[in-house]
N, C-alpha and C positions, 0 to 999 in steps of 0.2 A: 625685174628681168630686163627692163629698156637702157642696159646701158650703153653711153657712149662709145665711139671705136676710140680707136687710138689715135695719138694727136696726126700721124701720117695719112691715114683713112680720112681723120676730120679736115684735113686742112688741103685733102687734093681736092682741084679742080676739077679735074676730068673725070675723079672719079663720081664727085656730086653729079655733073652734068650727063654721067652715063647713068646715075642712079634715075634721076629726073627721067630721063627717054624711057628707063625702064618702068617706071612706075607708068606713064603714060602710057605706054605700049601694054600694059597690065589694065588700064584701067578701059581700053577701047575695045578688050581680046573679048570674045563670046565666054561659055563655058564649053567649049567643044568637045571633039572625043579623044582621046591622048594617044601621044603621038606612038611611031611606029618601036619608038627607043625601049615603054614602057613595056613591052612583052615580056614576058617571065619577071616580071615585079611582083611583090607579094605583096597584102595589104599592112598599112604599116599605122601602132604601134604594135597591131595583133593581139596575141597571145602572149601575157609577160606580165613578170613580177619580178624585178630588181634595180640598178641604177640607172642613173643618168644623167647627164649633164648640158648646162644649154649653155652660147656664146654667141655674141655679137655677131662676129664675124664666120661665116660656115670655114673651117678649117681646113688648110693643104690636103692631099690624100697621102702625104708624107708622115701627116702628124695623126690625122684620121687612124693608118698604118700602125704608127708607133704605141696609140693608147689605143686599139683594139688589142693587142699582142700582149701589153701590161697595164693598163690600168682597168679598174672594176666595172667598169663602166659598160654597157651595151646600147643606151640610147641617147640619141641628141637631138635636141631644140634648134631648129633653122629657120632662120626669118626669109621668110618666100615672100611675102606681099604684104602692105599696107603705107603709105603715105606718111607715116608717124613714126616708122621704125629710124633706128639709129643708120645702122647698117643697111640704106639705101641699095649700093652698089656690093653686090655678092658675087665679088672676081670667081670664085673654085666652084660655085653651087650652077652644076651643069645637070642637066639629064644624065651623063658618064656618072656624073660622080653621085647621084640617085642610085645609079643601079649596080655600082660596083659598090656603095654601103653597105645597099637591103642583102647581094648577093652575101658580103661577107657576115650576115648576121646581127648588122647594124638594126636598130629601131630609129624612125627616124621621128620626131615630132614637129611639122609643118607648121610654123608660126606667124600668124599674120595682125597688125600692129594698125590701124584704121584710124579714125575718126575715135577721139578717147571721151569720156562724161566733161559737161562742159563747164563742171567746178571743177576740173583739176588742174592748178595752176600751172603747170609745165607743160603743158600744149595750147596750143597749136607750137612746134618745134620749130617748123622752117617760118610760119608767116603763113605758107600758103596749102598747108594740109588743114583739114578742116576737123573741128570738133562734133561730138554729136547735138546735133537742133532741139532742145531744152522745148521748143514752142508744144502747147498742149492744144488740141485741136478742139471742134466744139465736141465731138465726142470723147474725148478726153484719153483720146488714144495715141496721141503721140506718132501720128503719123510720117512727120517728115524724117523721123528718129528711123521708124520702121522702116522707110523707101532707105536710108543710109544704110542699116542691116543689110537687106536686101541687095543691096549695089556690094560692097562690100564681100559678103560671100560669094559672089559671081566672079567677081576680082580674084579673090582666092582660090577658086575652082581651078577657072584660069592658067592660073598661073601655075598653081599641082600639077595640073596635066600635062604644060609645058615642061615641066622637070620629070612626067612619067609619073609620078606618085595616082594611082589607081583610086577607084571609087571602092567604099567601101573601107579607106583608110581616113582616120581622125584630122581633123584641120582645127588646129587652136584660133583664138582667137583672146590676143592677148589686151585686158581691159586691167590699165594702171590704175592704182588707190585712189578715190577721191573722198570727197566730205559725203556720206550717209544720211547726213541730216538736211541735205537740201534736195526738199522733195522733186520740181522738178527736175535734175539733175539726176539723182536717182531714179524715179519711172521713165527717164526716154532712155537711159543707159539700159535699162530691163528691155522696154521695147524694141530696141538695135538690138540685142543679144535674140530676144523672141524672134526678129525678122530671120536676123545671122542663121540661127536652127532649122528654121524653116527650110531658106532657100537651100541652104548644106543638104537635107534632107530629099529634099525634091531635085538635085542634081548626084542622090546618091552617094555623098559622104559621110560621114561620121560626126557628130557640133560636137569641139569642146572649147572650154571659155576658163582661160588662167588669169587667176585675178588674186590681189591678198586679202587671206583671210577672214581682216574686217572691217572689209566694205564689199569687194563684188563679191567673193564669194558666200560671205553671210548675206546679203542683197538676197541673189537665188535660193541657197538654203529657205531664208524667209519666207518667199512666193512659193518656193516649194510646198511648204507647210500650211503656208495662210492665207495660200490664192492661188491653191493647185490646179485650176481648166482657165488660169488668166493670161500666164505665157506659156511657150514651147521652150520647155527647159532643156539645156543642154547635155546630151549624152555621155559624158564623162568631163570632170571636174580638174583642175589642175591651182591647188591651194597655194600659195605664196606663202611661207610663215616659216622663219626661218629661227625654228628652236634648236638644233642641231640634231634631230632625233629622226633616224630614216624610216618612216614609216611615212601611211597616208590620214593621219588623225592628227585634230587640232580642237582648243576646246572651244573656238568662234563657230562652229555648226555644229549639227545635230550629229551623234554616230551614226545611224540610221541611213542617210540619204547617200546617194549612188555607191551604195553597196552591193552584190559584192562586186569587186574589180571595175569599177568605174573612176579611179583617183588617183593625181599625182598630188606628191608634196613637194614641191622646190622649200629646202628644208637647211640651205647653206646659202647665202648671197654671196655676192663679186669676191675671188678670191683666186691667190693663183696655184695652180699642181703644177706637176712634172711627174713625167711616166713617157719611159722609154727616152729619156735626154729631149723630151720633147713640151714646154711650159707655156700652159693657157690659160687664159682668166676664165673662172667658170661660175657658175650657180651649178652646187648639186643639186640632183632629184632621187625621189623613190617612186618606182612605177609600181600601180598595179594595177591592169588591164586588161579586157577580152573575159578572158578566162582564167587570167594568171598562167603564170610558166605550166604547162603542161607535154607529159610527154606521152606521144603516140604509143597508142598496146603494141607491146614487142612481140615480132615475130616468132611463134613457138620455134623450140630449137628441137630436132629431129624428133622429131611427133609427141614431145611433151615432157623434153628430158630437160630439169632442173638446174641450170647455169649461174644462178644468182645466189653467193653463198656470202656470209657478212665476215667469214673467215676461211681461209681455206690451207689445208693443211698438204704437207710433203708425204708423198708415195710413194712407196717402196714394196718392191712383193713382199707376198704373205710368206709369213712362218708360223710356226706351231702355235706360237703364242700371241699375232698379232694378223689382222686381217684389213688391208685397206678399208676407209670408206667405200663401200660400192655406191653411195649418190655420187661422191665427188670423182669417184672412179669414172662413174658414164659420163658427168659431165667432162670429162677429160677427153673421153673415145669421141664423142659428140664434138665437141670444140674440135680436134684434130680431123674428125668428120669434114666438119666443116671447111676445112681449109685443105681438103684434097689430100691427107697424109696418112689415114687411115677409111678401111675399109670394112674392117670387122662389126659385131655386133655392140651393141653399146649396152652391154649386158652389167656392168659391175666389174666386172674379174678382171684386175690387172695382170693379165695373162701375155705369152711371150708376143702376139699381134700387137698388143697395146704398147708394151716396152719397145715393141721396134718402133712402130710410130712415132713414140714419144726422142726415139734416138736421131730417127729423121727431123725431129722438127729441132731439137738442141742443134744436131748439128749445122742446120741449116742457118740458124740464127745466131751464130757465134758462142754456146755453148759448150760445156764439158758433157760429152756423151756420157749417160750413164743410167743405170737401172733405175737411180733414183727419178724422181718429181718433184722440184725442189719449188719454195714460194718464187724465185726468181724466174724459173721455167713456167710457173704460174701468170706471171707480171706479164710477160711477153705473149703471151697466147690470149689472155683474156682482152691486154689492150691492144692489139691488132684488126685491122677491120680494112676496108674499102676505101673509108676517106682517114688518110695515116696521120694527119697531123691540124684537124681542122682549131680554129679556137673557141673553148667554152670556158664560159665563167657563171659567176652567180644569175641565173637569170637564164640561163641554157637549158633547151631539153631537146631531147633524142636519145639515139642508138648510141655516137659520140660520149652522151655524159655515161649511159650506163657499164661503156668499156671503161671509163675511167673510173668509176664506181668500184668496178669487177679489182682492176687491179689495184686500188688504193687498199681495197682489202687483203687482198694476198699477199701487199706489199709490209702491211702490219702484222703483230705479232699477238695481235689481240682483235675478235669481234669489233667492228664499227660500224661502218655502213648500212643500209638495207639502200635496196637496188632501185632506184626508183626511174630514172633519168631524168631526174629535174633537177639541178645542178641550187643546191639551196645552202644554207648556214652550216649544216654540219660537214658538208662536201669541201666546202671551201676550207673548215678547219682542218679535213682533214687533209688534203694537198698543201693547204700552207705546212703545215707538220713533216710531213714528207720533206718538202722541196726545203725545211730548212735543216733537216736531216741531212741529206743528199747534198747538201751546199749549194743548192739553184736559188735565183732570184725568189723569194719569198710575195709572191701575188696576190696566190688563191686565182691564176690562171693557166688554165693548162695549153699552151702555144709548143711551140718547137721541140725547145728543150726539155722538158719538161715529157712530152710523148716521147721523145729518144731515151732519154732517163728509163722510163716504165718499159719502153719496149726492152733493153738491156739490162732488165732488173735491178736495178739499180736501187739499194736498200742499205 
């Protein structure tokens, strides 16, 4: 994960020397109480199961912009604090730009880069950031290791709350590969992680500890298993192992251990995308976290009338030989209920109140008035709502995925969906399907275009 910036980043002065003030100014700061910026911050990475991605350098809010809107992504890796990190001097990473992330739906993952195990030949970086203290005490506990955990997560508090990130939200603590086989290098590195959890803990955050597969992360697995009341292991896991396979499993630990939803996999190293004309060196990830994507019980819709149909068909009054659905019928009267355009009962009966309704609402939305209910008239109603154009992707849950849900169905010709609001694998197939239908950018994200499209039926 620790790679270097670019050669412009590596080779400014001012920027090293503003990195240095920073880190110092990091390393004096209490763990206080965050400032006044953080109000309406949510804890972050929450509740989530989908992408993400980490970089050196915390990115523009131009680029930030550009790969929320199209690329799969909803979480990113930011080096906030540590001594050892590449990326010293983090010009964009403000408290603004915390909270116009988390507002947009961002997941952020707060990374701090310390004192590394003191076999691992690439640190000390600068000369003067320190590695972890190897000395084994007469109790054999590794205490100068422990007092460095401990300093370190204070640093990291710190510095969270300087950017607004809330208690209650996860703070990695990023420990490079070293040699496993050299004991005390391995037990102070454990003891620094135990300290880390600790103090995270008793200031109220969340410990997590990304490391590769085999070494720190099998390390803890290990203790986990073989010396479970020895250290305070960390709360969620972030695996380095980069098979190309996005899930959070690897065959260096146990399946068993921080399940469920305690595990990332950085599961792509140093590479570069594009999305949105906008290209970053990144490491992918696969989150899954809290709880995993979960979406809040929806609000019954007029005291218990059925909205969620996995296909929903064209409405035309009855004749002799043919009789609306009366479920999809009330959901109809109900839906247009809802949106101030009818007033009748939501009885079934596409009756002449309901036809007019349905006339007012065509007309109003650029429609062909007419008796019929067509899947188009469908499109527009179901995805309409309050917040008109928000963006969701894999990894999304709410009200937002379920309207899109509602009309990806109406928008096909065949049963797909079931309504969930968790914006998951088949949601994404079935908007990419659409939008390559439709001739829109092909994402699997539903942004601008994409909501206009579905609002104007567009099939």
């Amino acid at each position: 994960m620790s790679r270097p910036a670019s050669r412009t980043t590596r080779t400014t002065i001012a920027g090293l020397v503003a990195g240095l003030l920073v880190a110092l100014g990091t390393a004096l700061a209490p763990a206080a109480a965050a400032p006044a910026r953080a109000e309406g911050n949510v804890v972050t990475p929450g509740d989530f199961t989908g992408y993400g991605f980490d970089q050196c350098l915390a990115p523009t809010q131009k680029a930030m912009t550009a790969w929320l809107k199209h690329s799969p992504f909803l979480a990113i890796g930011i080096y906030i604090s540590g001594d050892s990190r590449a990326c010293r001097s983090q010009p964009n990473l403000t408290p603004d730009w915390v909270s116009t992330q988390l507002a947009r739906g961002w997941r952020l993952l707060p990374i701090t880069l310390g004192p590394q195990a003191s076999c691992q030949p690439r640190f000390p970086r600068y000369g003067n950031d320190e590695t972890i203290k190897p000395k084994r005490g007469k109790n054999g506990l590794y205490n100068p290791a422990r007092k460095q955990g401990t300093a370190e997560a204070t640093k990291a508090v710190a510095a969270a709350q300087a950017l607004g990130i809330v208690p209650g939200s996860t703070l990695w603590y990023d420990l490079e590969g070293f040699n496993m086989g050299n004991t005390d290098c391995r037990e102070s590195a454990l003891a620094f992680l135990s300290a880390w959890t600790d103090r995270l803990h008793a200031l109220k955050y969340v410990s997590g500890v990304y490391s590769s597969a085999g070494s720190g992360i099998a390390m803890l697995d290990n203790a986990r298993v073989n010396r479970p009341t020895a250290f305070s292991l960390p709360d969620q896991i972030w695996i380095a192992r980069w098979d190309g396979r996005a899930n959070t499993s690897t065959s260096y630990i146990r399946e068993d251990g921080w399940r469920p939803h305690a595990r990332i996999k950085q599961y792509q190293g140093g590479h570069d995308e594009t999305w949105g004309k906008v290209r970053i060196n990144i490491d992918r990830n696969f989150l899954d976290v809290g709880r995993g994507s979960v979406a809040p019980a929806e609000a019954p819709h007029c005291k218990g009338v059925l909205v969620n149909y996995t296909t929903y068909a064209g409405l035309r009054p009855a004749t002799e030989t043919r009789t609306p659905d009366p479920g999809q019928v009330a959901a109809l009267q109900c839906l247009l209920k809802e949106h101030g355009v009818y007033a009748g009962k939501t009885n079934g009966a596409y009756n002449e109140a309901t036809v007019a309704a349905a006339n007012a609402w065509q007309q109003a939305n650029g429609f062909e008035v007419s008796s019929t209910w067509s899947k188009r008239n469908w499109m527009s109603l179901l995805v309409d709502g309050a917040e008109p154009d928000p963006v969701v992707k894999f990894g999304s849950a709410g009200d937002a995925v379920r309207r899109l849900q509602r009309a990806l169905n109406a928008a096909s010709n065949k049963s797909q969906l079931v309504v969930t609001g968790v914006f998951s694998g088949p949601t994404t197939a079935a908007l990419k399907a659409w939008q390559d239908k439709v001739d829109l950018e092909v994402s699997g994200v539903a942004a601008g275009e994409s909501w206009k499209g579905l609002r104007t039926g567009l099939r």
